[in-house]
mmCIF file as gemmi writes it, N, C-alpha and C atoms, coordinates in Angstrom:
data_model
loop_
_atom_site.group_PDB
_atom_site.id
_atom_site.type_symbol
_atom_site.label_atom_id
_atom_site.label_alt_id
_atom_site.label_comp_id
_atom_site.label_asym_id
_atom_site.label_entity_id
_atom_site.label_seq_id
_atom_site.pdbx_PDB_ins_code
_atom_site.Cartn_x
_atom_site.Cartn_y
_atom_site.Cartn_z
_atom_site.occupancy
_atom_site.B_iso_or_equiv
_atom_site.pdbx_formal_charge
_atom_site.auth_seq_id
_atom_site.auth_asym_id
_atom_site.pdbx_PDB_model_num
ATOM 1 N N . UNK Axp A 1 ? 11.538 -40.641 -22.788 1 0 ? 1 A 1
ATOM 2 C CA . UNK Axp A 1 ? 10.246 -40.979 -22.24 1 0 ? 1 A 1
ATOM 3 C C . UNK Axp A 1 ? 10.077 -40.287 -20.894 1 0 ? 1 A 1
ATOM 4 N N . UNK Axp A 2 ? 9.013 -39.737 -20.597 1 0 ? 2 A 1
ATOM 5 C CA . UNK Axp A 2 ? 7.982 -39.312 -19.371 1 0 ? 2 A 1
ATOM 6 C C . UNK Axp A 2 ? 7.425 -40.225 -18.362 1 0 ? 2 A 1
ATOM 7 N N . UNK Axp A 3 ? 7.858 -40.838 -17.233 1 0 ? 3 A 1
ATOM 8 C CA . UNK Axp A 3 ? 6.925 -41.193 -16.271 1 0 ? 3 A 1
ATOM 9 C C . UNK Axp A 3 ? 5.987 -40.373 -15.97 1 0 ? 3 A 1
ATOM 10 N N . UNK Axp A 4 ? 4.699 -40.992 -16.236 1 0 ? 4 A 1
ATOM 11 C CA . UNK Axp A 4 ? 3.524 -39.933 -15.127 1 0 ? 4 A 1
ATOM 12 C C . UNK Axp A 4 ? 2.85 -41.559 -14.383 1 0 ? 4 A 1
ATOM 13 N N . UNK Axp A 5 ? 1.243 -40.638 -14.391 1 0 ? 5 A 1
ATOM 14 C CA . UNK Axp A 5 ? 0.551 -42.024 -13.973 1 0 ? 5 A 1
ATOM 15 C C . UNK Axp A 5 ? 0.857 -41.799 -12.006 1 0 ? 5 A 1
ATOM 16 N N . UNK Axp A 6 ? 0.545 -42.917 -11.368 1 0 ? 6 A 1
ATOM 17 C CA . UNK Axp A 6 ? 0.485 -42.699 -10.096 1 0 ? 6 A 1
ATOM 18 C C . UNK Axp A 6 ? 1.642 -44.317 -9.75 1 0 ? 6 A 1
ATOM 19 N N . UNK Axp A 7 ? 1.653 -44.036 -8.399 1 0 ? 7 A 1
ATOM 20 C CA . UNK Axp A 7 ? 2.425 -45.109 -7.578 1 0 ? 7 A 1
ATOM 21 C C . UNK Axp A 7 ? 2.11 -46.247 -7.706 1 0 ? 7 A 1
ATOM 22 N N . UNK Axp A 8 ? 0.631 -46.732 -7.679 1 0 ? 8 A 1
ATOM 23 C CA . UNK Axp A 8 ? 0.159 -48.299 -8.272 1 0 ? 8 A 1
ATOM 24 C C . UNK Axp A 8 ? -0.098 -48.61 -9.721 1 0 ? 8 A 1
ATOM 25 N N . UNK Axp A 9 ? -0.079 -47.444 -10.96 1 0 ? 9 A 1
ATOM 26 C CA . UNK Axp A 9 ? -0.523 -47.705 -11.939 1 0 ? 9 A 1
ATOM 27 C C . UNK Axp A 9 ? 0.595 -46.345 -13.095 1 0 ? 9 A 1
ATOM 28 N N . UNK Axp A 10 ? 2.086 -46.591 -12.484 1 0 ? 10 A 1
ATOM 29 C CA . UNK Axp A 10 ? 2.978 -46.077 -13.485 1 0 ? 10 A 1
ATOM 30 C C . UNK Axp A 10 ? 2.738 -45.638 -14.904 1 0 ? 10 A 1
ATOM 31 N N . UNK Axp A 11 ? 3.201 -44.685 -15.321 1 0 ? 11 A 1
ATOM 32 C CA . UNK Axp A 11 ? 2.585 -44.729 -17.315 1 0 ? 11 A 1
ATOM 33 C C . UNK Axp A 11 ? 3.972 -43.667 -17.572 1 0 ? 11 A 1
ATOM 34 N N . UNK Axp A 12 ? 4.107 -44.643 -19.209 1 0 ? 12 A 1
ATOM 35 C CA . UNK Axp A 12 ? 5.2 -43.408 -19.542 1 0 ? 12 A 1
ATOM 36 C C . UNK Axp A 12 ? 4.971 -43.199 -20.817 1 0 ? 12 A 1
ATOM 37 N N . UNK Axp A 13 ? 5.339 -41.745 -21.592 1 0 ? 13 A 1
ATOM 38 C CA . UNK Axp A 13 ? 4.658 -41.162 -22.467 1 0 ? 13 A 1
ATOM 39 C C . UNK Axp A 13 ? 5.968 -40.575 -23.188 1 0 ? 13 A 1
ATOM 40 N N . UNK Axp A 14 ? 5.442 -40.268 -24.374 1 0 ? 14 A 1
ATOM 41 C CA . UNK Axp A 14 ? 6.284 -40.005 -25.607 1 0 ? 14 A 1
ATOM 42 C C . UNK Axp A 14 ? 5.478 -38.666 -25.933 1 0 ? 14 A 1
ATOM 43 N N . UNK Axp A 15 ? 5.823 -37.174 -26.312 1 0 ? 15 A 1
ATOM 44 C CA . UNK Axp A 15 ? 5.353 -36.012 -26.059 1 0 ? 15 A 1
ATOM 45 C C . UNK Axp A 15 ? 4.299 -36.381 -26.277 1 0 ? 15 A 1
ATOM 46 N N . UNK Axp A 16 ? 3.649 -36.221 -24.354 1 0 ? 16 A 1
ATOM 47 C CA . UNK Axp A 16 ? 2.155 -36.317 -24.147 1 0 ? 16 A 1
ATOM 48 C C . UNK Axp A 16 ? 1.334 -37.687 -24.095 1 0 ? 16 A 1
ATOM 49 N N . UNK Axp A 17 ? 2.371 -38.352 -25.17 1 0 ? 17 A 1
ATOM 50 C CA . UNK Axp A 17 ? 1.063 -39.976 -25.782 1 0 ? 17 A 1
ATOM 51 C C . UNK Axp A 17 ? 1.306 -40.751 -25.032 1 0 ? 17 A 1
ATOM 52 N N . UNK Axp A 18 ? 0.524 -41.775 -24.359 1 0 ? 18 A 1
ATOM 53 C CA . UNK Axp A 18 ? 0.751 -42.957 -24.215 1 0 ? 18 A 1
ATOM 54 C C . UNK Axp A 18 ? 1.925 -43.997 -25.272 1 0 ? 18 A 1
ATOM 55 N N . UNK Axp A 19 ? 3.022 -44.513 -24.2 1 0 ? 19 A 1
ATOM 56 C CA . UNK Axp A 19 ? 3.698 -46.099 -24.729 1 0 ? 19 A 1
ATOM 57 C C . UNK Axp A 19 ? 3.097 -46.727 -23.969 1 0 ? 19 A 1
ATOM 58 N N . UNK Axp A 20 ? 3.549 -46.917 -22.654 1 0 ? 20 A 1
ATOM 59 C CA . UNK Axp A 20 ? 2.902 -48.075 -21.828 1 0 ? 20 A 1
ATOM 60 C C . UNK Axp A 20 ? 2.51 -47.924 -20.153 1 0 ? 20 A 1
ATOM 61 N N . UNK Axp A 21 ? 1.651 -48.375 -19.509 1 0 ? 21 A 1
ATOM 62 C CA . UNK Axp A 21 ? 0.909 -47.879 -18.224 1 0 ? 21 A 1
ATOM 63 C C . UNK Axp A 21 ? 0.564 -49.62 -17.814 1 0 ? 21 A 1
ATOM 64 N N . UNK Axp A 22 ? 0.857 -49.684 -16.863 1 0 ? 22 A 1
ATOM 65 C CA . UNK Axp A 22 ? 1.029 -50.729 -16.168 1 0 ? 22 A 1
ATOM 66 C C . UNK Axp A 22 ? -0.405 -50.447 -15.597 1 0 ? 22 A 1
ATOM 67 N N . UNK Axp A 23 ? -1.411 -51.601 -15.798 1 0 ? 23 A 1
ATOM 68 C CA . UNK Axp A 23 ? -3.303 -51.937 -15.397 1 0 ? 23 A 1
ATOM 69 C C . UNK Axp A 23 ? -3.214 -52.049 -14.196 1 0 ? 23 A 1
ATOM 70 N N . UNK Axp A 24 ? -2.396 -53.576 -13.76 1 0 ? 24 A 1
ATOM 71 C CA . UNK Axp A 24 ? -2.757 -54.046 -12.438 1 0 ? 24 A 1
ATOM 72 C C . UNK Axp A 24 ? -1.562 -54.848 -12.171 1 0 ? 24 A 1
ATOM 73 N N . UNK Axp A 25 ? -1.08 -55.721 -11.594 1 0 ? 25 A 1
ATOM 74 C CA . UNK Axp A 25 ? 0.335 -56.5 -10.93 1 0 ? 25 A 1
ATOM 75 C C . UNK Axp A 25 ? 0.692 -56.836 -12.426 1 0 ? 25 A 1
ATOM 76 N N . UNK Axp A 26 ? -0.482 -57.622 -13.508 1 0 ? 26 A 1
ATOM 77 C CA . UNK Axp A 26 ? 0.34 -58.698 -14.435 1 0 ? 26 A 1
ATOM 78 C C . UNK Axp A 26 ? -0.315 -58.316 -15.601 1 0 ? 26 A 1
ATOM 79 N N . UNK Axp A 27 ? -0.801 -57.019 -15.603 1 0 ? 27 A 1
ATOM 80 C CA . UNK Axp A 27 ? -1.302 -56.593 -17.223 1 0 ? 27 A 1
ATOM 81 C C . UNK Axp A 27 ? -0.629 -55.087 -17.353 1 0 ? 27 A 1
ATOM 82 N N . UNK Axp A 28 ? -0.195 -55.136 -18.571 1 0 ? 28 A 1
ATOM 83 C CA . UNK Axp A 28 ? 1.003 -53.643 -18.893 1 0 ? 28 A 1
ATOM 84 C C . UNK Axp A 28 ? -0.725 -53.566 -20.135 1 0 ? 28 A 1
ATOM 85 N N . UNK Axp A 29 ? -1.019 -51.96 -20.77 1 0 ? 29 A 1
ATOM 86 C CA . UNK Axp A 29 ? -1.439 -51.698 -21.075 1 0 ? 29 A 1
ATOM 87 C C . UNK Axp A 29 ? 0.356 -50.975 -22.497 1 0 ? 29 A 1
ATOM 88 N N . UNK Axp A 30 ? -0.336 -50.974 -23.721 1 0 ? 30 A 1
ATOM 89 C CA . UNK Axp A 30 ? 0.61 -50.456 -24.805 1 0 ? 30 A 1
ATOM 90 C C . UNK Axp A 30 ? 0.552 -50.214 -25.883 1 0 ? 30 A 1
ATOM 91 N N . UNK Axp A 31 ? 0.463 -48.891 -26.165 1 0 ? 31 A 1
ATOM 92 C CA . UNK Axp A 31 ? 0.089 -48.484 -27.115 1 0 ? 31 A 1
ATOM 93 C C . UNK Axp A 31 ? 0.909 -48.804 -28.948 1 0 ? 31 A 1
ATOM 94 N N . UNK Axp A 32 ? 0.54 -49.116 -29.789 1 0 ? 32 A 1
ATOM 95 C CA . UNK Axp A 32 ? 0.655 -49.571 -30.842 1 0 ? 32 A 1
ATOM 96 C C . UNK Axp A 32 ? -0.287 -49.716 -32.117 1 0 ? 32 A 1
ATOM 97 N N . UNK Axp A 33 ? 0.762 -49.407 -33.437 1 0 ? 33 A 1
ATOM 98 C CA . UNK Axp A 33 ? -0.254 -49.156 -34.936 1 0 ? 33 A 1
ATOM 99 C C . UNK Axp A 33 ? -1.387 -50.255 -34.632 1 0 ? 33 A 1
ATOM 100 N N . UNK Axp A 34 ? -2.383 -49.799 -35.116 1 0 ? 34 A 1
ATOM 101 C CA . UNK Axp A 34 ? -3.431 -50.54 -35.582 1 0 ? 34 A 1
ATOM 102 C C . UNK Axp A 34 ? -2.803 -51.685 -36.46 1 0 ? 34 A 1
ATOM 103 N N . UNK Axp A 35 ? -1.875 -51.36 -37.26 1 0 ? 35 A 1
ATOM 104 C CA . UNK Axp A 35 ? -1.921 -51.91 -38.477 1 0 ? 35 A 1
ATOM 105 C C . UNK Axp A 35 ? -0.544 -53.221 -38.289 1 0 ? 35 A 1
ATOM 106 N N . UNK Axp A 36 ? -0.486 -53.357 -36.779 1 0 ? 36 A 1
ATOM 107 C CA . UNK Axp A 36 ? 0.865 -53.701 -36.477 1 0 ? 36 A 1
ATOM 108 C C . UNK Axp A 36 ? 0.309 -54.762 -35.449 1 0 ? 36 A 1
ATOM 109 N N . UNK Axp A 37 ? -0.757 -54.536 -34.754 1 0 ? 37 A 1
ATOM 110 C CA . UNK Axp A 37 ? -1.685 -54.952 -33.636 1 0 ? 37 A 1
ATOM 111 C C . UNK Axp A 37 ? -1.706 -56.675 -33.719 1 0 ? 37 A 1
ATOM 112 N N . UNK Axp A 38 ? -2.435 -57.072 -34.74 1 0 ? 38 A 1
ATOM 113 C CA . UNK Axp A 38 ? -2.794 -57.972 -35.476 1 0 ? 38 A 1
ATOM 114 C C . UNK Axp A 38 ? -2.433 -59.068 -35.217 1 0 ? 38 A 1
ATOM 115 N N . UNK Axp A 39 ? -0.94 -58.616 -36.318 1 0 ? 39 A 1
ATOM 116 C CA . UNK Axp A 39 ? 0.286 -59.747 -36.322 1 0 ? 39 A 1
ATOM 117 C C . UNK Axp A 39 ? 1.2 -59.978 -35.039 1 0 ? 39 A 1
ATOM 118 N N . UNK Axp A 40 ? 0.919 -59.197 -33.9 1 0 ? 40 A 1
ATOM 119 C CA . UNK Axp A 40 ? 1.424 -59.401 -32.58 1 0 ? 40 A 1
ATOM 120 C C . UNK Axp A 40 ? 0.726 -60.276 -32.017 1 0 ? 40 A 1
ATOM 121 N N . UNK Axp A 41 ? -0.648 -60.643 -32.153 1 0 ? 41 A 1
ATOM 122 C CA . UNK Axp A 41 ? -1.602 -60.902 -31.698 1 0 ? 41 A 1
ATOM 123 C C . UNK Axp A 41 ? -1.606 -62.675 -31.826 1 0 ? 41 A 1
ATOM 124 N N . UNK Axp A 42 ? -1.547 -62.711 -33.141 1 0 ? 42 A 1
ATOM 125 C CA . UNK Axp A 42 ? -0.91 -63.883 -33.804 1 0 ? 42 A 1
ATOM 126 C C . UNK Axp A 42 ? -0.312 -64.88 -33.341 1 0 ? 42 A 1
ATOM 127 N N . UNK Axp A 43 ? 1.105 -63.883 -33.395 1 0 ? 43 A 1
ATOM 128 C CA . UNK Axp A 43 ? 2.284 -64.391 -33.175 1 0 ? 43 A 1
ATOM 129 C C . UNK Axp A 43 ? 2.164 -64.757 -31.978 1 0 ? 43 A 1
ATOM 130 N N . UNK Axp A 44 ? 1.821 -64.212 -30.954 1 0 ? 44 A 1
ATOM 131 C CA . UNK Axp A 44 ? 2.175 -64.288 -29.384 1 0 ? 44 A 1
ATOM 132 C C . UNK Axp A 44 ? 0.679 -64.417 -29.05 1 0 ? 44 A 1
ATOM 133 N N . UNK Axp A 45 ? -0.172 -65.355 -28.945 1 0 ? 45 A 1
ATOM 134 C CA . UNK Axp A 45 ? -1.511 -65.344 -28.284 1 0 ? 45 A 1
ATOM 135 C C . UNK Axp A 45 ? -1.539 -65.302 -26.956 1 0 ? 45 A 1
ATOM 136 N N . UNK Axp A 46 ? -0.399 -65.972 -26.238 1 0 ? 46 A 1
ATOM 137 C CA . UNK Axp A 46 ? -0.119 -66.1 -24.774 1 0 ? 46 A 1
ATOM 138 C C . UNK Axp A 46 ? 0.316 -64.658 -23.986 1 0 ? 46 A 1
ATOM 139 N N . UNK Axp A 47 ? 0.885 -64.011 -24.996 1 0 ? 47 A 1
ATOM 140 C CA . UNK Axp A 47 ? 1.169 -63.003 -24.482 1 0 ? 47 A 1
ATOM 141 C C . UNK Axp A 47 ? 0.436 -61.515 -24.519 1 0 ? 47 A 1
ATOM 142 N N . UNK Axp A 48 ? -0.026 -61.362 -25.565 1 0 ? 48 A 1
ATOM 143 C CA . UNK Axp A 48 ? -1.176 -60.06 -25.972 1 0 ? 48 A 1
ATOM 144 C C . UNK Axp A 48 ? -2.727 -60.761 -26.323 1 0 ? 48 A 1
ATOM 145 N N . UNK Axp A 49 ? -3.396 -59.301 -25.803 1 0 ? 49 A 1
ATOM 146 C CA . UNK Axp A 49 ? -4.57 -59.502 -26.259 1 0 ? 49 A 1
ATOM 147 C C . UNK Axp A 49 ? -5.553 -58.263 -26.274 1 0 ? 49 A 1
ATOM 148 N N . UNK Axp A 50 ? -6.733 -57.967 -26.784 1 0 ? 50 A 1
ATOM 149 C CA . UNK Axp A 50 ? -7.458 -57.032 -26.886 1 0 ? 50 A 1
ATOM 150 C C . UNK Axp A 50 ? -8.617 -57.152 -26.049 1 0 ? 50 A 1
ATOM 151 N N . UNK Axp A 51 ? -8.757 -56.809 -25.149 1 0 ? 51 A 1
ATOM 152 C CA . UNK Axp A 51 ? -10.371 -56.639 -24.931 1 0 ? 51 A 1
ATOM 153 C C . UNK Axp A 51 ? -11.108 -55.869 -25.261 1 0 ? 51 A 1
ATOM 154 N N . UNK Axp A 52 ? -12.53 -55.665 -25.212 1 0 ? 52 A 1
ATOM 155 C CA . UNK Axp A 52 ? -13.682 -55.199 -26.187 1 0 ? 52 A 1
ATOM 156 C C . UNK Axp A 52 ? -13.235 -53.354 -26.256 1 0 ? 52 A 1
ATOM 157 N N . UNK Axp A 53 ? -13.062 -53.472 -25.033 1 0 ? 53 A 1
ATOM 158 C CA . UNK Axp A 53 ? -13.183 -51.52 -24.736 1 0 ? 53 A 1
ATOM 159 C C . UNK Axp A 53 ? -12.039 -51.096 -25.721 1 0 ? 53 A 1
ATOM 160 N N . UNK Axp A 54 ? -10.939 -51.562 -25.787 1 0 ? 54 A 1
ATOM 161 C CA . UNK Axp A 54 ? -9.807 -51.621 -26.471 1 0 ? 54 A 1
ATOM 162 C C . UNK Axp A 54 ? -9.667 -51.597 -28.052 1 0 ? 54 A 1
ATOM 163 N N . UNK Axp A 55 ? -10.646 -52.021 -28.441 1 0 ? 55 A 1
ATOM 164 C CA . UNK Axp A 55 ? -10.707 -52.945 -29.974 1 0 ? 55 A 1
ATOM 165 C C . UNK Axp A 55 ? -10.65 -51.277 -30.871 1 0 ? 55 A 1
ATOM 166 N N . UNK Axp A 56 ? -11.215 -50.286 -31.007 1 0 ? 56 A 1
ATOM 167 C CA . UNK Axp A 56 ? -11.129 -49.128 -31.206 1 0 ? 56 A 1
ATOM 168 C C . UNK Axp A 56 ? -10.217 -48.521 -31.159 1 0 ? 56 A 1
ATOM 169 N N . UNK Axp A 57 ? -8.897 -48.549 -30.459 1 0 ? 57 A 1
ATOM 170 C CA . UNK Axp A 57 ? -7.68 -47.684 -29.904 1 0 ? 57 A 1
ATOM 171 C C . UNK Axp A 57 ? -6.475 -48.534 -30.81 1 0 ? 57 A 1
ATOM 172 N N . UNK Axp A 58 ? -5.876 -48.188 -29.636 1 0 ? 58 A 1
ATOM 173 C CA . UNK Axp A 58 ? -4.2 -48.168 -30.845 1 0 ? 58 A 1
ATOM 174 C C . UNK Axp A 58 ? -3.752 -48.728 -29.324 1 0 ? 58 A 1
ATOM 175 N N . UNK Axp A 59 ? -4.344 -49.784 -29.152 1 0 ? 59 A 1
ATOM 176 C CA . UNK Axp A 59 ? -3.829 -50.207 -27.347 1 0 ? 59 A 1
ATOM 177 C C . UNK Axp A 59 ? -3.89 -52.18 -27.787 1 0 ? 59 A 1
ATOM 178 N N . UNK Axp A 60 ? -3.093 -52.248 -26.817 1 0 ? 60 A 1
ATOM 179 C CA . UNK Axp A 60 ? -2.823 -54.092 -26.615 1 0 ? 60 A 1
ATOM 180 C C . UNK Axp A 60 ? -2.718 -54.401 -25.811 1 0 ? 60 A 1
ATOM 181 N N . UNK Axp A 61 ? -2.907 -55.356 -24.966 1 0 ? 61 A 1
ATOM 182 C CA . UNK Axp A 61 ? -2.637 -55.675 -23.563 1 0 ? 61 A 1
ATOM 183 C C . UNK Axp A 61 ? -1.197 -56.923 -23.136 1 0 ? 61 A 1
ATOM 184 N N . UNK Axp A 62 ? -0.712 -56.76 -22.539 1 0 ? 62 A 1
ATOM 185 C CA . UNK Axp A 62 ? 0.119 -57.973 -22.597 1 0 ? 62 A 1
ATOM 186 C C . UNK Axp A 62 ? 0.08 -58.281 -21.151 1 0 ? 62 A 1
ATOM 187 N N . UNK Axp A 63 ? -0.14 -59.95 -20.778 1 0 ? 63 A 1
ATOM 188 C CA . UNK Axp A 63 ? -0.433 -60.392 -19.632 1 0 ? 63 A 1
ATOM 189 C C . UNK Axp A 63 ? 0.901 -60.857 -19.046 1 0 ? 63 A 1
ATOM 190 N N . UNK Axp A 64 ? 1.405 -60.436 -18.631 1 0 ? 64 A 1
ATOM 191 C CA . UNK Axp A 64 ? 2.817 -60.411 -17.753 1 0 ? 64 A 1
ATOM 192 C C . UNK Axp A 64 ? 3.101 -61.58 -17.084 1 0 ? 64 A 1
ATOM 193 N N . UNK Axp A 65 ? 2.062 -62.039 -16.429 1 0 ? 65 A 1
ATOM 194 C CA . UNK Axp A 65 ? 2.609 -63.882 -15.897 1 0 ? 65 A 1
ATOM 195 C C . UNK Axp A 65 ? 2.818 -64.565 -16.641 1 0 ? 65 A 1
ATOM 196 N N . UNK Axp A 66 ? 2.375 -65.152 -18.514 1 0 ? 66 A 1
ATOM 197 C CA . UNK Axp A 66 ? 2.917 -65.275 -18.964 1 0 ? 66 A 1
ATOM 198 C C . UNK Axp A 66 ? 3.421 -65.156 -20.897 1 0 ? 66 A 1
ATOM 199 N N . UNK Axp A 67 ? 3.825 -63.908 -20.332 1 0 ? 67 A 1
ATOM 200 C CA . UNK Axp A 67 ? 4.435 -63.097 -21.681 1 0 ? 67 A 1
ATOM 201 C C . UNK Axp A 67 ? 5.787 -63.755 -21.964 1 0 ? 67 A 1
ATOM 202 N N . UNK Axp A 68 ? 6.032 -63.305 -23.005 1 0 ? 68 A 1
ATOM 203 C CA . UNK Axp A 68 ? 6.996 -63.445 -23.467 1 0 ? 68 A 1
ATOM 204 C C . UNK Axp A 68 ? 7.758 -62.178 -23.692 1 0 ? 68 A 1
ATOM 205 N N . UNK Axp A 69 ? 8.806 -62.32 -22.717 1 0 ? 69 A 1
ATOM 206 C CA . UNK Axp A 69 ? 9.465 -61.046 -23.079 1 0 ? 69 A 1
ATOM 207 C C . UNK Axp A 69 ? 9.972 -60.264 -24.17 1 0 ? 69 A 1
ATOM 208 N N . UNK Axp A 70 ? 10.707 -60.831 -24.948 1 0 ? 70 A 1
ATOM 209 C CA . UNK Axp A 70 ? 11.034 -60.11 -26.03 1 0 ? 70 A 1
ATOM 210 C C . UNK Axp A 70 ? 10.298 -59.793 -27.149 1 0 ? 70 A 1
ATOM 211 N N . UNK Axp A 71 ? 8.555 -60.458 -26.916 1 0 ? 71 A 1
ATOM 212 C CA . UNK Axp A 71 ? 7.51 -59.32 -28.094 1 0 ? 71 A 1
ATOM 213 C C . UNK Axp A 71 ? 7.132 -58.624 -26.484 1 0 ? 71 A 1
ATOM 214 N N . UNK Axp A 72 ? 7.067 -58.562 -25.535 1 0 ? 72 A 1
ATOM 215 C CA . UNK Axp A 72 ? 6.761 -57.205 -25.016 1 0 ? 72 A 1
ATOM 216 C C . UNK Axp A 72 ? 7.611 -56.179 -25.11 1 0 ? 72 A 1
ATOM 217 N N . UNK Axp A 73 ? 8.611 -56.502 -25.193 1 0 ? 73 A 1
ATOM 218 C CA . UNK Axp A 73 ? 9.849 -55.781 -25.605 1 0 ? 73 A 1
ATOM 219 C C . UNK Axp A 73 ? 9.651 -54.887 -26.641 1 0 ? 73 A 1
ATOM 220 N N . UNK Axp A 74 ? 9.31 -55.433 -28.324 1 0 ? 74 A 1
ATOM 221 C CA . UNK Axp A 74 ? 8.968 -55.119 -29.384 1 0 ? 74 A 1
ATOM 222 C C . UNK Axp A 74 ? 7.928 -54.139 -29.043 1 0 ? 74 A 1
ATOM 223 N N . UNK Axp A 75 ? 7.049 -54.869 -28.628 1 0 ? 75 A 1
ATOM 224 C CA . UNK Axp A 75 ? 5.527 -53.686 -28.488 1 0 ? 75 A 1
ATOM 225 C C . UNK Axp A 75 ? 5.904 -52.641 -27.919 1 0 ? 75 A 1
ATOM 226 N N . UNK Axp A 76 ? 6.578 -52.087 -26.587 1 0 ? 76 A 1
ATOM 227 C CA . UNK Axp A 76 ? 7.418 -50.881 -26.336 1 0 ? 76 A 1
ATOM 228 C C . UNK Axp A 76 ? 8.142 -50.473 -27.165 1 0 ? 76 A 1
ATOM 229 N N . UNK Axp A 77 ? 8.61 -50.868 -28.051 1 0 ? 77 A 1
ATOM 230 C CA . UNK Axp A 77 ? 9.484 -50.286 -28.799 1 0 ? 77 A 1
ATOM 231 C C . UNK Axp A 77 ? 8.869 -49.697 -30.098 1 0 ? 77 A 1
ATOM 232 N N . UNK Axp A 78 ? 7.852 -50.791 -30.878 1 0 ? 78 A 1
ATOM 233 C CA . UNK Axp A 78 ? 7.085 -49.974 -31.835 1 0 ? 78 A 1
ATOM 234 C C . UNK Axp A 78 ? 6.481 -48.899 -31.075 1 0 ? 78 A 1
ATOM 235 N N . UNK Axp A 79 ? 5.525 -48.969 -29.571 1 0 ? 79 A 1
ATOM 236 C CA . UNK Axp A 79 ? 4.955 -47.952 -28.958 1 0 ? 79 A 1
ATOM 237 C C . UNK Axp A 79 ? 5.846 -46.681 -29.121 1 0 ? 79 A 1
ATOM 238 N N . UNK Axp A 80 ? 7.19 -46.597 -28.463 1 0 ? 80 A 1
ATOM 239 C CA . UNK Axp A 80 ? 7.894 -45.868 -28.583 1 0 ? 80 A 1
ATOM 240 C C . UNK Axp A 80 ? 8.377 -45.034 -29.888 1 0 ? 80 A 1
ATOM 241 N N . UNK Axp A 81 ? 8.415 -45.691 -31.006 1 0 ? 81 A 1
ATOM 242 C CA . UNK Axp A 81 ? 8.516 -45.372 -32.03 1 0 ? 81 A 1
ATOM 243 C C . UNK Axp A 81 ? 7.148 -44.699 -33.286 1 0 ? 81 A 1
ATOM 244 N N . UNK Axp A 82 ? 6.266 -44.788 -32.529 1 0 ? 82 A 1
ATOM 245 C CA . UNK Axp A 82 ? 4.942 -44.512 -33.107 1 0 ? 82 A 1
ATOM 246 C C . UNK Axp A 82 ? 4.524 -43.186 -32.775 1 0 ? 82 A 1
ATOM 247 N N . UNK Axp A 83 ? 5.446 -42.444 -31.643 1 0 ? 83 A 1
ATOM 248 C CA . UNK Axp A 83 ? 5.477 -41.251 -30.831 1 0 ? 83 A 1
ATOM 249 C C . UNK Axp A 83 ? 6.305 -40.325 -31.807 1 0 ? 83 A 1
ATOM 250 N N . UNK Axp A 84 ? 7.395 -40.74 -32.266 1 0 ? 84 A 1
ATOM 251 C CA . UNK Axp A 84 ? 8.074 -39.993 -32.504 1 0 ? 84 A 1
ATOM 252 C C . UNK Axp A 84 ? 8.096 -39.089 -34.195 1 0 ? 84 A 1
């Protein structure tokens, strides 16, 4: 993986693509299948979510105050794996 992105809003990339870019203090931005989105969504309501601008992309949001780590974990990792 690639760090780019800037000093307040980090992003790291898989040749070129978006995995994950940190929004603001407590929202990670992360890229992931459409077809995978869903059932994260589900599973973890507390932790991911879509907003409108989003609903189109291959993006999820996960709210960091209080996530659950190990599906943010997952979501980097499918992200990561969706690159390759």
């Amino acid at each position: 993986m690639k760090r780019k992105g800037t000093e307040t809003r980090p992003a790291w990339y898989v040749r070129d693509r978006l995995v994950v870019r940190l929004h603001d203090p407590n929202t990670l931005v992360i890229r992931v299948p459409l077809d995978r989105r869903e059932p994260l969504l589900e599973a973890h309501p507390e932790t991911f979510g879509v907003p409108p601008r989003m609903e189109a992309h291959h993006k999820i949001e996960a709210y960091l105050d209080h996530a659950e780590p190990s599906a943010v974990r997952t979501a980097i990792e499918m992200a990561r794996e969706m690159q390759r």
